[in-house]
Structure formats: structure tokens, C-alpha cells
C-alpha positions in Angstrom: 106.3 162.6 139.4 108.1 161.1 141.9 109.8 158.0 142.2 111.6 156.0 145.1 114.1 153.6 144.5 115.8 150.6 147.4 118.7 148.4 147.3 119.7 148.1 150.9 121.9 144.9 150.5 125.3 144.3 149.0 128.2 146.3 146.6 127.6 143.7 143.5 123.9 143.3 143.7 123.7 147.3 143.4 126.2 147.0 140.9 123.8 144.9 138.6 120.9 147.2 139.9 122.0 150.1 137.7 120.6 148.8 134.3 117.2 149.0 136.3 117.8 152.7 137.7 119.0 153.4 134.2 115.7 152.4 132.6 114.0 154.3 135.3 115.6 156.9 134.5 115.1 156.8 130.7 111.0 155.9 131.0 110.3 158.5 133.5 112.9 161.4 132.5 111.0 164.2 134.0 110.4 162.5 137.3 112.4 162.7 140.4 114.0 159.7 141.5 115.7 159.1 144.3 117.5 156.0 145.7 117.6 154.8 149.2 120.7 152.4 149.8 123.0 151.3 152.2 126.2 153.1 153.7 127.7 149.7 153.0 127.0 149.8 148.9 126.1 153.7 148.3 129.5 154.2 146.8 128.5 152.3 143.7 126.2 155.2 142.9 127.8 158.1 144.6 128.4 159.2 140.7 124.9 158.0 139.2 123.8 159.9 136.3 120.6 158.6 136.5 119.2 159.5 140.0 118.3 163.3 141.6 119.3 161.8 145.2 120.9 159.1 146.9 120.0 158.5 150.4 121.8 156.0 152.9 119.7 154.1 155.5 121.6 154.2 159.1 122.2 150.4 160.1 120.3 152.0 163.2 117.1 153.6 161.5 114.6 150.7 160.7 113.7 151.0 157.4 109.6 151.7 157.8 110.6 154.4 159.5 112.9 155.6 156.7 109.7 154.8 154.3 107.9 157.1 156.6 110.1 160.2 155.4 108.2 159.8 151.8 104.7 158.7 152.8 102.4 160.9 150.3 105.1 162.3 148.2 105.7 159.6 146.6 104.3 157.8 143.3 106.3 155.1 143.0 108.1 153.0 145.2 110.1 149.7 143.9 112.0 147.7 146.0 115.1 146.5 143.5 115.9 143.9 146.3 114.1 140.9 147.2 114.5 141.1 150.6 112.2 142.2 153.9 113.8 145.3 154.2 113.2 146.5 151.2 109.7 145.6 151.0 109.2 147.4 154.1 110.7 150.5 153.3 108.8 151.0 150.1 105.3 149.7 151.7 106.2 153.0 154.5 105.8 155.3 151.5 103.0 154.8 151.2 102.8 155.1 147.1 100.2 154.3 145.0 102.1 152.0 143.1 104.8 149.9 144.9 106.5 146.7 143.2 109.4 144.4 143.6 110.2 140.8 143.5 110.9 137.7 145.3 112.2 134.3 144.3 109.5 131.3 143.2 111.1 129.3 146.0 110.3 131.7 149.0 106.8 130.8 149.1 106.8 132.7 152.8 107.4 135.9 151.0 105.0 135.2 148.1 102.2 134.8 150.4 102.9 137.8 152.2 104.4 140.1 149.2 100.9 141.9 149.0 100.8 142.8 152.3 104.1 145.1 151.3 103.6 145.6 147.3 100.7 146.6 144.8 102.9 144.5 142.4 105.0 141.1 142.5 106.9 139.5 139.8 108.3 136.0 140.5 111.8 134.9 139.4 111.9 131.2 138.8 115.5 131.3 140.1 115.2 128.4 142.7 118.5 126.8 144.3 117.4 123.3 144.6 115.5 123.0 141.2 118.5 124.1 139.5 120.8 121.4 141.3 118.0 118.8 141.0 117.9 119.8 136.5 121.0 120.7 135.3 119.9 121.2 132.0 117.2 124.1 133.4 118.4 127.7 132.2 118.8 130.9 134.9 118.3 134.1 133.3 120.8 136.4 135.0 119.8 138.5 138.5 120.1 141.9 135.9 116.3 140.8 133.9 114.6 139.6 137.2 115.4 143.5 138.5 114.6 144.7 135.0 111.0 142.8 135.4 110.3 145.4 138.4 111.1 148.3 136.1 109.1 146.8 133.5 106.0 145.9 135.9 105.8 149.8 137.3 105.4 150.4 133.5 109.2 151.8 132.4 109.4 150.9 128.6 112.4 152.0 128.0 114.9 149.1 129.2 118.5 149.2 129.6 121.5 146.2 130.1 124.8 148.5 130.4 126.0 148.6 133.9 126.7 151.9 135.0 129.8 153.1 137.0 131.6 156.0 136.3 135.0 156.5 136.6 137.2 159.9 135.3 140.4 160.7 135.2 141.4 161.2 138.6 141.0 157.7 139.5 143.2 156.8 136.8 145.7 159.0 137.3 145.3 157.4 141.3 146.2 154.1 139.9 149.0 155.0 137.3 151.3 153.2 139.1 149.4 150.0 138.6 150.7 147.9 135.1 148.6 148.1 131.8 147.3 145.1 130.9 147.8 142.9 133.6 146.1 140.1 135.1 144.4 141.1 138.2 143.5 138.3 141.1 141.2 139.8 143.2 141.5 138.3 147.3 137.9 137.6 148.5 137.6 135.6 151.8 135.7 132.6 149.8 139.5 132.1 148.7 140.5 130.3 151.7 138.1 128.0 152.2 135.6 125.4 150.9 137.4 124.2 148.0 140.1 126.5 148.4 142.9 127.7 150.4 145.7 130.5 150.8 148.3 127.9 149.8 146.4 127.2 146.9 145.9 131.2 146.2 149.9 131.8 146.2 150.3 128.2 144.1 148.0 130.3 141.8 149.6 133.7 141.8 153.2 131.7 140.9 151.4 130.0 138.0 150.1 132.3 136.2 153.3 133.9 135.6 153.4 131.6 132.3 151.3 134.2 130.5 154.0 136.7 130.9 152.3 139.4 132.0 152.4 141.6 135.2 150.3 139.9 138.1 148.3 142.4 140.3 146.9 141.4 143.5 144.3 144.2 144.9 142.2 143.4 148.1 139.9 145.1 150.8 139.8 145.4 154.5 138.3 141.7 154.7 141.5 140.0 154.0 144.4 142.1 155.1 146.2 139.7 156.6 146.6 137.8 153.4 147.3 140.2 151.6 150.4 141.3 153.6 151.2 137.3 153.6 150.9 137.7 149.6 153.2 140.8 149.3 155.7 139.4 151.8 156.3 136.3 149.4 156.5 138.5 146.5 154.7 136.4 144.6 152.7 139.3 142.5 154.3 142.6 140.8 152.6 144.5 142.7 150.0 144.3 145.6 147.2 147.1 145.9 145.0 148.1 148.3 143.8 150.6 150.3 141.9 152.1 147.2 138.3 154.4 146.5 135.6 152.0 145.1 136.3 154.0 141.6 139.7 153.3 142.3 139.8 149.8 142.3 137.7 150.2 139.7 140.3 152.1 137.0 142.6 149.1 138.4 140.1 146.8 136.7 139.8 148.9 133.6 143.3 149.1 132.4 144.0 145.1 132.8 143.6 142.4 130.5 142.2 140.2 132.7 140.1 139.8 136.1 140.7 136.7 138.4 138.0 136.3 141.1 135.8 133.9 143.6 132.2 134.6 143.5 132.1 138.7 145.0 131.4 142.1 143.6 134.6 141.9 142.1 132.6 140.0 139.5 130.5 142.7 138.3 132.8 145.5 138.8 134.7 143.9 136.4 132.1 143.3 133.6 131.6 147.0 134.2 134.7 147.4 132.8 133.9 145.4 130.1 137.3 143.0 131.0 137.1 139.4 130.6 136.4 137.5 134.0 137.2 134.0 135.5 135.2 133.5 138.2 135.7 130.5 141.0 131.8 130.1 142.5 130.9 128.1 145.6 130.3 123.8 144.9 127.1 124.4 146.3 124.4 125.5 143.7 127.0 126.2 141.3 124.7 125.7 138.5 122.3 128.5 140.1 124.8 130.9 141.1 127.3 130.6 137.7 123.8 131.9 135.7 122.4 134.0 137.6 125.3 136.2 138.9 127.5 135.7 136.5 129.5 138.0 134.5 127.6 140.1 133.0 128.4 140.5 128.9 131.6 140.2 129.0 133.7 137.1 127.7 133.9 134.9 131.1 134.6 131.5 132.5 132.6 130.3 135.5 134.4 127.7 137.5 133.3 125.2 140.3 135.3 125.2 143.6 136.1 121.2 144.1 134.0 119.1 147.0 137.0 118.8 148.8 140.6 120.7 150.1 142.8 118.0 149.0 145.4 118.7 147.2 145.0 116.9 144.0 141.6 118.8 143.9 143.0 122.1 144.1 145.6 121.4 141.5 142.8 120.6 139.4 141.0 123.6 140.5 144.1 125.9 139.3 144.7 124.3 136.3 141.2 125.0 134.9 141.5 128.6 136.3 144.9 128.6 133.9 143.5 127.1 131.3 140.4 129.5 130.8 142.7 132.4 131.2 145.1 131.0 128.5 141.4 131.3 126.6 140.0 134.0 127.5 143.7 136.1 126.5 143.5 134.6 123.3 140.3 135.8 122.9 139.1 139.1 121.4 136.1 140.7 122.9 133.5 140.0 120.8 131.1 143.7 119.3 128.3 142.3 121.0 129.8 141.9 124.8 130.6 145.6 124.5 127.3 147.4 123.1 
């Protein structure tokens, strides 16, 4: 058997794609399976136990022509994304059995879903119910790509992310202090609720829990980060790393500080405790559904406003849940 596998979109949602390409992998254990991502996100699976091939789609190719490649080689196609793309690739192949999944508010793609796929499942994530009931419950973006597995017929489901790192990393990053607390620079720091004043306020702060502060970053905020090391307000500032790099940074701290990014779920790989600052906007979707995944976390709302009694509120909350979560031990459950 052979079996084709797509997540052409983002480093986190890939990240929480890998309980699905794990129970792929452990329902079909004979069959081939190979995954078609991006160039942007394939380093999250460059290491996958669970895949024969990994396969990145040019920003250039279109992906039915990609699909193309596998058109009557293929027995299953599922599109782990619920995006056009995806659909479109997986509908090229051709397979006898192609699913995926959309969202219940995308009525668009409902209607057209079986143009695409021999099977749908629905997530009943929708932003503006959730705003509208606060009280309704979001199961978390891992089950709805679980649901695809299941639909295709895998039976044997997994929940562990899956990102290996080895001993090289860590040895890459043994410069970097043990049990630190690591703030993560995302863009969504410096603005909407929040600003680069406000970050280095932060950083200052959170120096009460006596522990070395490390700030690591990517290419997307380089210029604050060389405005962060120049105040010398964090032990150390780190960047320039691998993906498994940063990575081994987030395994040996104590703690992860972040706004809504894969930073969020390459932490819960690590199985570290997470505070995480989401957008105001459909905050009560987004702190469900992509939250931290199984590990001890506290999800946050970014205030309406930049003013500054608002984002001294803001930071105080973000100290006050990292005052928890250190006090906290992480409980069996988060870690089997």
C-alpha cells in the first residue's frame, strides 16, 4: 500500500500534524507513506520516524501538478490541511480514497470539498460562534487532524507530538543556561495589544524569579532582537539556530514565554510548561484550539488597546502565571 500525506502550510500546524502521521504510521505499518510539505515547514519532519519520504513542494510548482507525480500509484491521499492547496494536490493523485477536512464555517469549501475528496469530516471550530458563546468548548486542531486519520480507516491513534532531537543539538546549545525561562520574540509582540517597550518591561520583570532569562528569535525580528541584546536586558540572547536547535534550547528550560506562533507547540513538544499571549480577537477560539498541547499552560489575552495601563496589566498576568506554572510540577498525565 501506498499512502500520501500533505501539509503545505505553516512550522506549528505541521508540528501538531505528527500525532496524525504517527497514527498513519502505526495503522498502516507495512505501507509506504510519504509526505508532501513545504520548504517553509519540512524541517519539522526532516527526522520523522514515521514516513519513507518527505517531499517539498516548490513555491513555483502548483500543487495539481505535484499531485500529478503520484496519479495511479497511490491508495491514499489525505490532505492534513484544510486548505485549497492541499485538497488539490491530493485530488491530482488521483487515489481511490482521498480525505481531509474543512471548518463548519467555510460553507464555500464544504460545498465544493467533494469535488476534491472521497471523504470530508467537519470541525465545528467556527470563529464567530465561539466569540458569540463563550461557554461553547474547542477541541484542539490535533483531534480535528486525527478525524482524517480516523475517516481513511487508521485505528490506531496517537496524541505525542513528534520531533526528534539528539545529542548534537544539545551539545550546539550547551552554552545556553539549564533551566531558564525562555521568551520567545514573535512579530505579534509589537503590536495589537503589545509593544517592544512592553517586551523589554517584560524581560526586566521576570527577573524576580531568579532564574537566567533567555531570549531566542528568528530572521522575522532581527532588529529587535539586536535592540534586546544591546539593553542587556536577558542573560543571554540566541539566535541564528537549526529548527532542532532551538528546539534543545526549549528542552533544557523550565519555562517557555510566547505570543501565539510555532513556538507554542515546539514547546509542548518538549513537554515544558508554556504561557502563551494570543491575539484579542477570537481569543476564546484560538486559546482552545491551538493551544498548548498537554503540557501545564496558561493562555492569555492580548488587551483591546496599547495603552499603557493595559499593558502593565498584560505583564502582570504573564508574571503571575509564570510564578504558577514554576510552582507547578508537571503533572504524569501531561507527559504520557
Amino acid at each position: 500500500m501506498k499512502i500520501l500525506l500533505t501539509r503545505l502550510d505553516r512550522v506549528g500546524d505541521l508540528l501538531l500534524t505528527t500525532p496524525a502521521i504517527a497514527s498513519v504510521r502505526r495503522s498502516w505499518p507495512h505501507a509506504h507513506v510519504t509526505l508532501v510539505c513545504s520548504r517553509y515547514n519540512a524541517a519539522v519532519v526532516e527526522r520523522s520516524p514515521d514516513v519513507d519520504a518527505v517531499m517539498s513542494l516548490a513555491e513555483y510548482i502548483k500543487p495539481a501538478a505535484f499531485g500529478r507525480r503520484f496519479r495511479g500509484s497511490c491508495d491514499i491521499a489525505l490532505a492534513l490541511a484544510p486548505r485549497l492547496a492541499d485538497f488539490e494536490l491530493v485530488r491530482a493523485t488521483g487515489a481511490p480514497l482521498r480525505a481531509g477536512y474543512t471548518y463548519c464555517g467555510r460553507y464555500l469549501a464544504r460545498a465544493t470539498a467533494r469535488l476534491f475528496l472521497t471523504r470530508l469530516s467537519v470541525a465545528d471550530a467556527d470563529p464567530a460562534r465561539s466569540e458569540r458563546d463563550l461557554q461553547r468548548l474547542v477541541r484542539h486542531e490535533v483531534e480535528y487532524i486525527l478525524d482524517v486519520v480516523r475517516l481513511a480507516g487508521g485505528n490506531h491513534i496517537e496524541r505525542e507530538l513528534v520531533l526528534p532531537i539528539d545529542d548534537v543539538d544539545r551539545h550546539a546549545v550547551s552554552h545556553v543556561p539549564s533551566d531558564s525561562i525562555v521568551l520567545h520574540l514573535g512579530e505579534r509582540w509589537f503590536h495589537e495589544g503589545s509593544s517592544f517597550e512592553s517586551v523589554v518591561a517584560l524581560i526586566r520583570e521576570l527577573h524576580r524569579f531568579e532564574r537566567p532569562i533567555v531570549v531566542t528569535y528568528g530572521v522575522d525580528v532581527l532588529e529587535h532582537a539586536a535592540a534586546v541584546r544591546a539593553l542587556g536586558v536577558a542573560d543571554l540572547v540566541v539566535g541564528g539556530l537549526s529548527f532542532s536547535q532551538w528546539a534543545a534550547v526549549f528542552e533544557k528550560s523550565k519555562l517557555v514565554i510566547t505570543v501565539d506562533t510555532g513556538a507554542t507547540h515546539v514547546a509542548s513538544a518538549m513537554r515544558r510548561p508554556t504561557v502563551v499571549l494570543f491575539e484579542h480577537r477570537y481569543f476564546h477560539l484560538s486559546s482552545q484550539e491551538w493551544a498548548p498541547y498537554r503540557v501545564p499552560a496558561a493562555c492569555l489575552r492580548k488587551p483591546a488597546s496599547d495603552g499603557a495601563a493595559e499593558l502593565a496589566a498584560s505583564r502582570e498576568s504573564i508574571l503571575t502565571a509564570v510564578g504558577q506554572l514554576l510552582e507547578t510540577e508537571i503533572p504524569a498525565q501531561a507527559l504520557s
